[in-house]
N, C-alpha and C positions, 0 to 999 in steps of 0.2 A: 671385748669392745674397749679401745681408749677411752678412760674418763679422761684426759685431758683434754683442753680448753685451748683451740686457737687464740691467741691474743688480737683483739681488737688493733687495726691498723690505725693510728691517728695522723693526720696531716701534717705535714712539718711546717711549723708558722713560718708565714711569709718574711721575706726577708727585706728590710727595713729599705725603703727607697732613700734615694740621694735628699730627696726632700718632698714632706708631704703635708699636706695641709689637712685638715679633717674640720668642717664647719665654718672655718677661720675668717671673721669679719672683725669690719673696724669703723665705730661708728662717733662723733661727735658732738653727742647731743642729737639732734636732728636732723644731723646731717651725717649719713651711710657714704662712706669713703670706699668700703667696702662690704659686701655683700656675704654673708654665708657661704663658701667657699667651699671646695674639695678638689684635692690638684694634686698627680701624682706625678714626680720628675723620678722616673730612675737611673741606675750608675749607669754613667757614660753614656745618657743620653743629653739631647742639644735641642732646646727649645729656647723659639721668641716668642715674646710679650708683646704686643701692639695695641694699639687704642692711642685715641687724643688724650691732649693734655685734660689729669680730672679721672681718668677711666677708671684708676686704681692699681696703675702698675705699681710706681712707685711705694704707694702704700705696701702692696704687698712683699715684696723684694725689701722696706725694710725691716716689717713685721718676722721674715726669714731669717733676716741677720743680726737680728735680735735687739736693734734699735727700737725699735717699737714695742710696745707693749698691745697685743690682740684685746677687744672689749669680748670677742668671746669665740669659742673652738681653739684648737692650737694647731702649732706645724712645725714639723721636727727637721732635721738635717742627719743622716746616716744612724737615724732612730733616737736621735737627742733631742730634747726637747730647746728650739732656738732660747739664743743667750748661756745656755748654759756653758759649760768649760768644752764639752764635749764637739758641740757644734760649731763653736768660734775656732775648734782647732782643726776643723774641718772644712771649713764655709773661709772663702776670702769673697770679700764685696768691693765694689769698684762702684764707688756712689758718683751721681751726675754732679755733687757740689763738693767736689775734695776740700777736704780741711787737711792743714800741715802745721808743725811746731813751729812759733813764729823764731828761733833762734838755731833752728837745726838747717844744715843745707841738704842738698837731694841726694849726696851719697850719704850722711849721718843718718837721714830718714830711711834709706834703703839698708846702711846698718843695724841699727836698731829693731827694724821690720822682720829683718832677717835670724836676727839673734832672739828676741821674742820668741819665736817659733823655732827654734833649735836646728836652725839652718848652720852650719857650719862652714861650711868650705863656699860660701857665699861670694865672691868676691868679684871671680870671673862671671858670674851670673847677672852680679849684677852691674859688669863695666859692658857685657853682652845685649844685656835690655836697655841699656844708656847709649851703646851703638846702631840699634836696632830705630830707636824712639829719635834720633837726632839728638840728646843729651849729655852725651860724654862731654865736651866743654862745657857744658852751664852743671857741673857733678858738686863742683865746690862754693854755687849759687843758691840763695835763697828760695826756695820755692815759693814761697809767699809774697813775692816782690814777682811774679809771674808774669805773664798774658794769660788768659783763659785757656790757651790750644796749649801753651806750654805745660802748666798747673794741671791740663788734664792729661799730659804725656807722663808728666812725675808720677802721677796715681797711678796710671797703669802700673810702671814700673814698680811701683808699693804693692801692687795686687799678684804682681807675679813674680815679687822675688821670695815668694813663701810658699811651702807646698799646702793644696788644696785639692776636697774630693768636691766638691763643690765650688762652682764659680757666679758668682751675685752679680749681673752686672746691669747700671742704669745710665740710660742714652750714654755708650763710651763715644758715641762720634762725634757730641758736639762741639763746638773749636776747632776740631783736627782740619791740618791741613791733609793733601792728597797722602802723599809722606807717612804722615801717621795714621791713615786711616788704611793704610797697606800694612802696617807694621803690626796695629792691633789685630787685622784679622790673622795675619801669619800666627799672632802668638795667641787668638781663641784658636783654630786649626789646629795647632800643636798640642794645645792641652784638653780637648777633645780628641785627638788621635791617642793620646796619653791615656784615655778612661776617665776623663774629670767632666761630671756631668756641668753643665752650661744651662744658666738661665739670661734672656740679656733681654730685656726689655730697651725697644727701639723704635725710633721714626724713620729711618734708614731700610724705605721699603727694599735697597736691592740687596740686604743683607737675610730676608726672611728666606728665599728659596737659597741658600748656602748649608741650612739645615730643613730636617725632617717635619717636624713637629710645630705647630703654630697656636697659641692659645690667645684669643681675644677679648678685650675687656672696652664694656663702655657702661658707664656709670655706674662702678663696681661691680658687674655682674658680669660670669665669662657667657660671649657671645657666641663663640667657634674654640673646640680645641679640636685641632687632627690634622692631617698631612698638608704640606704645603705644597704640594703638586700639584699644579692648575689653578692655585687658591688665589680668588681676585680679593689682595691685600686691600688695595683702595675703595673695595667695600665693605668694608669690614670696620675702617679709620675713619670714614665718612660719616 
């Protein structure tokens, strides 16, 4: 008779989503911005955010990007805990209120963005997203000196001249003219056909059935996650 011992099969740990929250709220005193949370994005996948203005999108996209500080649970990016070195080298965010160097122009911004992140051979990338967005003549302009639609074509080009496993994005449509709002989906398309999982929080009902996944938020609390198939968005925002 073998004495020897089968060895116990143990589970291989899960493997670390694009970005996950576990409890993750955010509150103000008295006022719940966000609710006790749990939200799982995995790689290469592509989810919107919907809700009125107040719902807690914002909130939570920038509690991800480590702008925020959570009042309590946490939520990692590629199993880093947000803010850390880990996450930020993984996570680009595309905030609804771009901030820029008041002294740098839109190609010095896109250098610098670029070189931060150990982009190299950045150049054509980035005279490509400046043909794409309508910017190649305003490259040696101020961004700061903008129009709102402009200022928020610059950011794009900041959020994609860097590589990212994750893409943070909050209302990209607003300002955009027709123009840019053809260019920005081209280049989510691309970097979702690429593997870079996508979060975009939007008002832009006809952007939700482009992807799978829909997660709703209204007064911090998610209302609906799951397929957007049939999904009546306008009930959901109401």
């Amino acid at each position: 008779m073998s004495t020897s011992r089968r060895r116990s099969k143990t589970a291989a740990p899960p493997k670390p989503a694009a970005m996950g929250a576990t409890e993750l709220t955010k509150d103000y005193g008295d006022l719940v911005a966000l609710s006790p949370t749990d939200l799982r994005v995995e790689k290469g996948e592509a989810v919107v955010l919907v809700g009125h203005n107040g719902s807690g999108k914002t909130t939570l996209l920038r509690m991800a990007a480590g702008l925020l500080e959570p009042s309590g649970g946490t939520v990692e990016l590629g199993g880093h805990l947000a803010g850390t070195l880990g996450a930020r080298a993984a996570t680009s965010y595309l905030s609804d209120s771009p901030t820029f160097y008041e002294d740098l122009s839109v190609w010095e911004h896109l250098e610098y963005t670029a070189r931060l992140h150990g982009v190299l051979d950045w150049e054509q990338d980035a005279a490509d997203l400046l043909g794409a967005l309508g910017l190649y003549d305003r490259a040696d302009d101020l961004p700061t000196r903008f129009s709102r639609g402009l200022k928020q074509k610059a950011a794009i080009a900041l959020a994609f001249i860097r590589p990212f496993d994750v893409l943070l994005v909050d209302e990209p449509f607003v300002g955009l003219d027709a123009a840019g709002k053809e260019a920005l989906l081209d280049l989510l398309d691309a970097a979702h056909e690429e593997g870079s999982a996508l979060v975009v929080a939007t008002h832009e009902l006809a952007f939700v059935h482009r992807v799978a996944r829909c997660v709703a938020l209204r007064d911090g609390h998610v209302i609906h996650d799951g397929p957007t198939e049939g999904l009546d968005v306008l009930g959901l925002v109401t």
